[in-house]
HTML snippet that shows the backbone in 3Dmol.js (N, CA, C, O; Angstrom):
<script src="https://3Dmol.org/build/3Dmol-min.js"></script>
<div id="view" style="width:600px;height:400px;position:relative"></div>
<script>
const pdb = `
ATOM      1  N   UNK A   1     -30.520  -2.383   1.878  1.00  0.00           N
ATOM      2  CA  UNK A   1     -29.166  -2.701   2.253  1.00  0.00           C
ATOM      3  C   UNK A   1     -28.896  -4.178   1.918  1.00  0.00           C
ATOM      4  O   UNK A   1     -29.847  -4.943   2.078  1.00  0.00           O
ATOM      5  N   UNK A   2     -27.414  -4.826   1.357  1.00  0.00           N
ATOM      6  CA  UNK A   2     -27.281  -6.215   1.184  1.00  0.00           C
ATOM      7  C   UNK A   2     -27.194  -6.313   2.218  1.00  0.00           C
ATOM      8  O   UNK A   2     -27.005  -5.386   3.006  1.00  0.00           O
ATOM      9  N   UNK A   3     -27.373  -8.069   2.617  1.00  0.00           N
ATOM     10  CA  UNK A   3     -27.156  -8.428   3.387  1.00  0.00           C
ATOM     11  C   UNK A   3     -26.133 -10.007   3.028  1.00  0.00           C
ATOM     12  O   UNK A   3     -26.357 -11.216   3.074  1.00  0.00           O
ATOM     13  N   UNK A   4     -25.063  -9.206   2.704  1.00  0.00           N
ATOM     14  CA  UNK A   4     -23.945 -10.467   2.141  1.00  0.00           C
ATOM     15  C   UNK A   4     -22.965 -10.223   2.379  1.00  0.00           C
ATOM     16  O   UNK A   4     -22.684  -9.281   1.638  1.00  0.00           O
ATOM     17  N   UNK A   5     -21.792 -10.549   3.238  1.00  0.00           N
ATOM     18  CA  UNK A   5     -20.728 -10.574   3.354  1.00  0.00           C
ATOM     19  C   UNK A   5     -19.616 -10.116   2.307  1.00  0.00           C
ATOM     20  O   UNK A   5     -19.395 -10.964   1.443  1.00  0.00           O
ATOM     21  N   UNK A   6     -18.935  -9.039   2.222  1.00  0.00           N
ATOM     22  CA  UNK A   6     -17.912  -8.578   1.133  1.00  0.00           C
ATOM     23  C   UNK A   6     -16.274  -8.422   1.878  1.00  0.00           C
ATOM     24  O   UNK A   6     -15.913  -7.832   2.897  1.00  0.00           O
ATOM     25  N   UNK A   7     -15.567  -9.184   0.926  1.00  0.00           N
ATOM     26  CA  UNK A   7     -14.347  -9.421   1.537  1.00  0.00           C
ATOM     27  C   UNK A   7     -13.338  -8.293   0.270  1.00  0.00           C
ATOM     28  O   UNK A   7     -13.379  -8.173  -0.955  1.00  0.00           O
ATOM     29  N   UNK A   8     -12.467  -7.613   1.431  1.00  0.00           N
ATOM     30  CA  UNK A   8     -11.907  -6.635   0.788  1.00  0.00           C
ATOM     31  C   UNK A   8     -10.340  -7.147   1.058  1.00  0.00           C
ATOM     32  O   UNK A   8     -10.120  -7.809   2.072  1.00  0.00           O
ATOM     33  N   UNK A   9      -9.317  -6.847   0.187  1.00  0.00           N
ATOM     34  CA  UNK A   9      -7.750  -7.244   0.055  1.00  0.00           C
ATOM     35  C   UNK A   9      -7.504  -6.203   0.120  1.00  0.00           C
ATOM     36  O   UNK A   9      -8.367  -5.372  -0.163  1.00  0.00           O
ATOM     37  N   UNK A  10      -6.080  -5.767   0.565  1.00  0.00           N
ATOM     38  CA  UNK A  10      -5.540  -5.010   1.188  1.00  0.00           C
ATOM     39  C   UNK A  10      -3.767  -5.631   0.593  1.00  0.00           C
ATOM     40  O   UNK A  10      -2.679  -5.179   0.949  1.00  0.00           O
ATOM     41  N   UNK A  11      -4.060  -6.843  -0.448  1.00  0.00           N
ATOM     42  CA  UNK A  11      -2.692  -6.887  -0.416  1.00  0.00           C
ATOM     43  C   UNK A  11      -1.883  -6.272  -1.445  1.00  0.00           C
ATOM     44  O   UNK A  11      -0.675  -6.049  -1.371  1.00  0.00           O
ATOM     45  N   UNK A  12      -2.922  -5.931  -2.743  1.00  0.00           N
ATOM     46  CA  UNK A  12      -2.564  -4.824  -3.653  1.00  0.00           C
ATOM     47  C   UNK A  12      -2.181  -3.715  -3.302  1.00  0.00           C
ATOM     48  O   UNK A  12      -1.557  -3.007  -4.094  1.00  0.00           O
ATOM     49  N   UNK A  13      -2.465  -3.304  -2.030  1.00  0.00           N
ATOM     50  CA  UNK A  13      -1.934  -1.908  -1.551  1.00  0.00           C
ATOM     51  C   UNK A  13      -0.469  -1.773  -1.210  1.00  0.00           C
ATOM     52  O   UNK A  13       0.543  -1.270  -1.698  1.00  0.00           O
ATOM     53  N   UNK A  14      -0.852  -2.496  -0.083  1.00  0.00           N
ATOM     54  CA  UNK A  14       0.268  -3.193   0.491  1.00  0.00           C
ATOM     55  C   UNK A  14       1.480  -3.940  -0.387  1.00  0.00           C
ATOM     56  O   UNK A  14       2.605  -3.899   0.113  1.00  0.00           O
ATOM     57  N   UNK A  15       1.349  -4.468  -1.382  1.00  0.00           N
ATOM     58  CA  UNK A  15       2.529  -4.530  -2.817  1.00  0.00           C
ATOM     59  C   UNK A  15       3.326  -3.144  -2.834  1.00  0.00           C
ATOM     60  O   UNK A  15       4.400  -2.716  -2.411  1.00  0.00           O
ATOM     61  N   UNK A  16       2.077  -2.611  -3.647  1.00  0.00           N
ATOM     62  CA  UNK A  16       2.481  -1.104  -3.997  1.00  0.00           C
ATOM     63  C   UNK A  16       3.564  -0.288  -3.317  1.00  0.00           C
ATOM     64  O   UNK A  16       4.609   0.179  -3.770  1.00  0.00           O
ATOM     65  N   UNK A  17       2.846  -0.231  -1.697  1.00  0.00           N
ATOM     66  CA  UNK A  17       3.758   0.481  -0.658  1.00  0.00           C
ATOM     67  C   UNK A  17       4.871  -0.259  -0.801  1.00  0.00           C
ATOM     68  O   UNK A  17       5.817   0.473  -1.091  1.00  0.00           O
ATOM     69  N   UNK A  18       5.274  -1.785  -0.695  1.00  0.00           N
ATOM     70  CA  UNK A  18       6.420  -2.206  -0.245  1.00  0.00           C
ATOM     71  C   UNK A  18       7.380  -1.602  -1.511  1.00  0.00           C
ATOM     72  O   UNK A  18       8.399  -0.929  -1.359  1.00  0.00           O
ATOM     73  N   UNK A  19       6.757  -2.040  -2.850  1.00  0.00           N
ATOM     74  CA  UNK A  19       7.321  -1.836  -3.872  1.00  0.00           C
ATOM     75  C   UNK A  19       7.984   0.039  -4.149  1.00  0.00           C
ATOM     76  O   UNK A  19       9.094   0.254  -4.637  1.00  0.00           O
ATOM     77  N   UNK A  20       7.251   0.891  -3.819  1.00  0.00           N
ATOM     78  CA  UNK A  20       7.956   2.409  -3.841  1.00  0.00           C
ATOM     79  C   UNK A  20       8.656   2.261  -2.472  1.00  0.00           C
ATOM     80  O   UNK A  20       9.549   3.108  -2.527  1.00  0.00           O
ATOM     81  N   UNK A  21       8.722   1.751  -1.482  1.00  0.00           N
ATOM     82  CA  UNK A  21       9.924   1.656  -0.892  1.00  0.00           C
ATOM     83  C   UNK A  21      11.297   1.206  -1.228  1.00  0.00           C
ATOM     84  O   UNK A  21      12.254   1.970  -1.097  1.00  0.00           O
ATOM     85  N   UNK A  22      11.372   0.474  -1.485  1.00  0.00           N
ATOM     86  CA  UNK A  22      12.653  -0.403  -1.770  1.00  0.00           C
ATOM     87  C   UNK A  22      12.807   0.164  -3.364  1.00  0.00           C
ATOM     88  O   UNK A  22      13.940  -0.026  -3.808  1.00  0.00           O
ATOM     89  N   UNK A  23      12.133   0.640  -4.038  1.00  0.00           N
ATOM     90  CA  UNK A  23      12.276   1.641  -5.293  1.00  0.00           C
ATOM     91  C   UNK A  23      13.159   2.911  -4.797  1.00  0.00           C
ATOM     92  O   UNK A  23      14.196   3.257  -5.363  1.00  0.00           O
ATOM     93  N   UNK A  24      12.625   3.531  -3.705  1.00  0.00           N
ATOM     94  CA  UNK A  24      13.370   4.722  -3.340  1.00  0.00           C
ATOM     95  C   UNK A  24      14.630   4.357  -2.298  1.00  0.00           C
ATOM     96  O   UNK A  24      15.309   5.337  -1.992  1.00  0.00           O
ATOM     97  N   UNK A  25      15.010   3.152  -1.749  1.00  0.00           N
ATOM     98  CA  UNK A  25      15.787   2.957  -1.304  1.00  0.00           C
ATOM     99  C   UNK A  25      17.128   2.422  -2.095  1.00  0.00           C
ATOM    100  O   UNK A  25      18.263   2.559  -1.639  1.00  0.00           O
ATOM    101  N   UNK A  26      16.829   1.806  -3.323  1.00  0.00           N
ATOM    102  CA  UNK A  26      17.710   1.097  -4.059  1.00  0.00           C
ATOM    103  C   UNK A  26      18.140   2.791  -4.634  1.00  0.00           C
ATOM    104  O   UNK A  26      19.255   3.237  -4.365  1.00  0.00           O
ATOM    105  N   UNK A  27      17.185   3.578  -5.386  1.00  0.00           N
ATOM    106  CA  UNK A  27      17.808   4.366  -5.709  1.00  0.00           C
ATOM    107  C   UNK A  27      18.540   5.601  -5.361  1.00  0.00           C
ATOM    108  O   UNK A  27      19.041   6.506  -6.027  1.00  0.00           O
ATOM    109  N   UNK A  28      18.432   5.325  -4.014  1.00  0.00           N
ATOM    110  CA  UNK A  28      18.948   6.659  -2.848  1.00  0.00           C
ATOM    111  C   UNK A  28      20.700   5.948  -2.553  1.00  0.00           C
ATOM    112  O   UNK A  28      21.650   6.692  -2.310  1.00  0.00           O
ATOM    113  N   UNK A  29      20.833   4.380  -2.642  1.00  0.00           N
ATOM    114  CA  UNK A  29      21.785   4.077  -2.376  1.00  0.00           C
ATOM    115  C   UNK A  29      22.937   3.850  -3.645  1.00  0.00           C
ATOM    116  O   UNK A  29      24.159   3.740  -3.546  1.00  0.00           O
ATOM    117  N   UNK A  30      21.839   3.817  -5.191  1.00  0.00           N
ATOM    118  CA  UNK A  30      23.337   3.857  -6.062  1.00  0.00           C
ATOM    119  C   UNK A  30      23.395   5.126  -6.108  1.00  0.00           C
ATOM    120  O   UNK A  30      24.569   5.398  -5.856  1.00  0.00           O
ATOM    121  N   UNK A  31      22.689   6.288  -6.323  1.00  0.00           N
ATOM    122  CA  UNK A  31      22.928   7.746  -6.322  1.00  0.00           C
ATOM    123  C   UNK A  31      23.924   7.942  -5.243  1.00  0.00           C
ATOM    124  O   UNK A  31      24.411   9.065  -5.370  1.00  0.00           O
ATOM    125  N   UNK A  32      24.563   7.127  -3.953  1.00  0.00           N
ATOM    126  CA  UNK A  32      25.203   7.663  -3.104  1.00  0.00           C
ATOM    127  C   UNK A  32      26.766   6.226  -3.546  1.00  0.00           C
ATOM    128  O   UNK A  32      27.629   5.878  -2.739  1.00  0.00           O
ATOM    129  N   UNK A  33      26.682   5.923  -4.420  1.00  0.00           N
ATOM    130  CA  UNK A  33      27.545   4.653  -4.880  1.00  0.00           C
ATOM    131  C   UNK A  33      28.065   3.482  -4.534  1.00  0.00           C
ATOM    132  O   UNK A  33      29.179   3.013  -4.769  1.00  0.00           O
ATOM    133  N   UNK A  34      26.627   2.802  -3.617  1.00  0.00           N
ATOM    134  CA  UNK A  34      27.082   2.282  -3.295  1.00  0.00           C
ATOM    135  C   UNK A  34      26.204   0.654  -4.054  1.00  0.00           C
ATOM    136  O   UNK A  34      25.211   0.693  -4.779  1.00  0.00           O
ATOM    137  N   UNK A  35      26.734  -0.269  -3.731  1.00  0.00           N
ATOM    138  CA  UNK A  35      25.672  -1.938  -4.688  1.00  0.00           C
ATOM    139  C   UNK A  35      24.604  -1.562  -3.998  1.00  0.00           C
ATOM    140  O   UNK A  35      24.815  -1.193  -2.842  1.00  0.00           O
ATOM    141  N   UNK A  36      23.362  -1.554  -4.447  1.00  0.00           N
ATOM    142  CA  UNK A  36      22.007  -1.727  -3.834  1.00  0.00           C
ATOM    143  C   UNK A  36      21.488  -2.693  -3.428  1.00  0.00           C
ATOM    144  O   UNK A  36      20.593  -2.561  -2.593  1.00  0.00           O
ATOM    145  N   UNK A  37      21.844  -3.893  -3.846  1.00  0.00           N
ATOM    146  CA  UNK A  37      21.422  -5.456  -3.854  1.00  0.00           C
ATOM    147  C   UNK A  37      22.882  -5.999  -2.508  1.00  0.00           C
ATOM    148  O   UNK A  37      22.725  -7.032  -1.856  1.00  0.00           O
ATOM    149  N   UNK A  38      23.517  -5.560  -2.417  1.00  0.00           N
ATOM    150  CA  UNK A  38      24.568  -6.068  -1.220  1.00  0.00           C
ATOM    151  C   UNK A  38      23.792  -5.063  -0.234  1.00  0.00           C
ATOM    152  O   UNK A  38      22.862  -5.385   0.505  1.00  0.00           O
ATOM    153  N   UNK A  39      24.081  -4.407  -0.302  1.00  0.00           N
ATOM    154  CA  UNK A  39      23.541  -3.046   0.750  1.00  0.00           C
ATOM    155  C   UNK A  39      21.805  -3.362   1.924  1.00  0.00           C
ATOM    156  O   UNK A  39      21.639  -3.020   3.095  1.00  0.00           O
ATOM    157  N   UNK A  40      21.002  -3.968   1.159  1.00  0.00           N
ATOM    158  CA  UNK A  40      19.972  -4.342   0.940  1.00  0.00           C
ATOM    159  C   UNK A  40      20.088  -5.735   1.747  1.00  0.00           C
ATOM    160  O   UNK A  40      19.580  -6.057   2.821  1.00  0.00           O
ATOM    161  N   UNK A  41      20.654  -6.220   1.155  1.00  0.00           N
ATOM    162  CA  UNK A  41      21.379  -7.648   1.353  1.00  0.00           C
ATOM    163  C   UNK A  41      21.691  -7.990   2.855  1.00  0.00           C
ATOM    164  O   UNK A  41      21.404  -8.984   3.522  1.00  0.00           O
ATOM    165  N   UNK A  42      22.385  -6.820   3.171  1.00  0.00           N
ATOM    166  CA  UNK A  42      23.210  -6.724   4.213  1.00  0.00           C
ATOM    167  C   UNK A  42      22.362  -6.247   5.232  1.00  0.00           C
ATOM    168  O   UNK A  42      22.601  -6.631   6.376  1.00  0.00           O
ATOM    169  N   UNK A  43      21.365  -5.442   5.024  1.00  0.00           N
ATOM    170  CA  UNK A  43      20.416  -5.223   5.869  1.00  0.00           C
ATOM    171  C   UNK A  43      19.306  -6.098   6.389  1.00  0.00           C
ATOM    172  O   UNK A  43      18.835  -6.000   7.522  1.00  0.00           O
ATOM    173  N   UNK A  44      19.022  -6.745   5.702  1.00  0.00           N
ATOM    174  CA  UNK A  44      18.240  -7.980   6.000  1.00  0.00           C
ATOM    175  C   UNK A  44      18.673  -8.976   6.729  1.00  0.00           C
ATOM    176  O   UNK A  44      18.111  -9.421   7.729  1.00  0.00           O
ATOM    177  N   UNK A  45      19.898  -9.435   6.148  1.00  0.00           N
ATOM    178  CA  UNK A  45      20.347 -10.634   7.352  1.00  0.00           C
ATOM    179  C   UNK A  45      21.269  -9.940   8.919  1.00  0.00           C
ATOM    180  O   UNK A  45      21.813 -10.738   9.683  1.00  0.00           O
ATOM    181  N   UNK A  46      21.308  -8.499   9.177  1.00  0.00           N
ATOM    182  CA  UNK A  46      21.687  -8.005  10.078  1.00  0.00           C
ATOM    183  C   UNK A  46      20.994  -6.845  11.032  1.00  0.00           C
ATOM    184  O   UNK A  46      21.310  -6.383  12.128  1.00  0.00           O
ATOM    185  N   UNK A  47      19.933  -6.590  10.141  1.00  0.00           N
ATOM    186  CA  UNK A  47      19.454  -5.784  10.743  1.00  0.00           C
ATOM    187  C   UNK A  47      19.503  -4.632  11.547  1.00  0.00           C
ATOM    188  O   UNK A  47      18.684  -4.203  12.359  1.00  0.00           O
ATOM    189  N   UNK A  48      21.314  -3.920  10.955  1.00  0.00           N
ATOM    190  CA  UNK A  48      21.520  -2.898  11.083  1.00  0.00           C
ATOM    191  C   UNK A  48      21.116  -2.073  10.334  1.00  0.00           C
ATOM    192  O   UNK A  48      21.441  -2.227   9.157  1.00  0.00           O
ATOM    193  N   UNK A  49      20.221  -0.827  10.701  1.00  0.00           N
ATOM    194  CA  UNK A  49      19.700   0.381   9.876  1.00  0.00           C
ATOM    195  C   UNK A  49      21.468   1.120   8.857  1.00  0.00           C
ATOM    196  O   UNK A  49      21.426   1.939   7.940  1.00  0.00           O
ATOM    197  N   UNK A  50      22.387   0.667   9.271  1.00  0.00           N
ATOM    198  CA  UNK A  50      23.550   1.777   8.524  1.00  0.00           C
ATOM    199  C   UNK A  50      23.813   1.058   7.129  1.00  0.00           C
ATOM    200  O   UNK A  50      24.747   1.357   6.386  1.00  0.00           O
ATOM    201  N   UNK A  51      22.821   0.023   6.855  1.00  0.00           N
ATOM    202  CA  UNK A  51      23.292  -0.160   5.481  1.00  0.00           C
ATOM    203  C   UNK A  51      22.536   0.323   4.734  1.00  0.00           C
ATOM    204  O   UNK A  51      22.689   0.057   3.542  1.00  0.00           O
ATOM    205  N   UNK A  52      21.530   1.137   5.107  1.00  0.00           N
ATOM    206  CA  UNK A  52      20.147   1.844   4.247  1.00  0.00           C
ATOM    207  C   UNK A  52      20.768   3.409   4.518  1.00  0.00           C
ATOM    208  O   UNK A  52      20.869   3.916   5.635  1.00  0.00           O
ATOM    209  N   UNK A  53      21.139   4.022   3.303  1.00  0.00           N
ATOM    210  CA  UNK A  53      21.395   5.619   3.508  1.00  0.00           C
ATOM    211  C   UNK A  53      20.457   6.723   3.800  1.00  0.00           C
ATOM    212  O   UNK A  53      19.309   6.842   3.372  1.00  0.00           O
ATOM    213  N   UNK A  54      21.052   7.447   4.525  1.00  0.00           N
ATOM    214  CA  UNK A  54      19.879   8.696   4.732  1.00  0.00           C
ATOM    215  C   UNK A  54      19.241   9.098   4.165  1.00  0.00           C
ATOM    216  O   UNK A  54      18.032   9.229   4.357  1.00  0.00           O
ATOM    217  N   UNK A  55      20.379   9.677   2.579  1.00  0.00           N
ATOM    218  CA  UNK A  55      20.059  10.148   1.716  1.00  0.00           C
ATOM    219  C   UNK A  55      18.962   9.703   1.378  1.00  0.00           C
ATOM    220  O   UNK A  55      18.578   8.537   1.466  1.00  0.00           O
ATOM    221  N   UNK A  56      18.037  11.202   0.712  1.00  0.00           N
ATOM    222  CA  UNK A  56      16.259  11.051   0.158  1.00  0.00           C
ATOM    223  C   UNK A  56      15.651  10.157   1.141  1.00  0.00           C
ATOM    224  O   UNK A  56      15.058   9.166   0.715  1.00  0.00           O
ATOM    225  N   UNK A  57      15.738  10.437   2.788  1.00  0.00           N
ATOM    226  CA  UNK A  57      15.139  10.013   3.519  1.00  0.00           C
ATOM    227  C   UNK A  57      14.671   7.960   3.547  1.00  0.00           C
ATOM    228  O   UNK A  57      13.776   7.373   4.154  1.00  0.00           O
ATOM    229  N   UNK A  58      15.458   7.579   2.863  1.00  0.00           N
ATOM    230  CA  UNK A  58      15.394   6.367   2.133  1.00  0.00           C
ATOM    231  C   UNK A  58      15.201   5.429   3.660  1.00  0.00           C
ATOM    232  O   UNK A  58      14.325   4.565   3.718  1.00  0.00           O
ATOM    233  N   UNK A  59      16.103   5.709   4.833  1.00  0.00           N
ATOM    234  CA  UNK A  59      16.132   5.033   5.843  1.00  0.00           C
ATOM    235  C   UNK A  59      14.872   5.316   6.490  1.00  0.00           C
ATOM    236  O   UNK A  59      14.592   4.774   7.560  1.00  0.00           O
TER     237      UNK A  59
END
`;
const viewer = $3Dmol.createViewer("view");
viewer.addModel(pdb, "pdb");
viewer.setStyle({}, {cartoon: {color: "spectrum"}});
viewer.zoomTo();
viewer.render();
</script>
């Protein structure tokens, strides 16, 4: 068995996930017509869930 300390990242994953989120959210919200980047926008500095659409479970 080593006996050496191995350090594992977790932030490549964690990219990934964030990245197919906001992939399926941008595209759940122009498919429903609305700006994705205001929409998005708008959710962040308010932190109301109604600017993220249902649609394709995106919210």
């Amino acid at each position: 068995m080593d006996d050496f300390t191995r350090k594992f990242s977790l932030a490549l994953e964690k990219d990934e996930e964030i990245h197919q989120i906001l992939s399926t959210v941008y595209k759940s919200l122009e498919e429903k017509g609305y700006n994705p980047i205001n929409q998005i926008v708008g959710y962040i500095l308010s932190e109301d869930p109604t600017y993220i659409t249902n649609h394709n479970n995106a919210r």
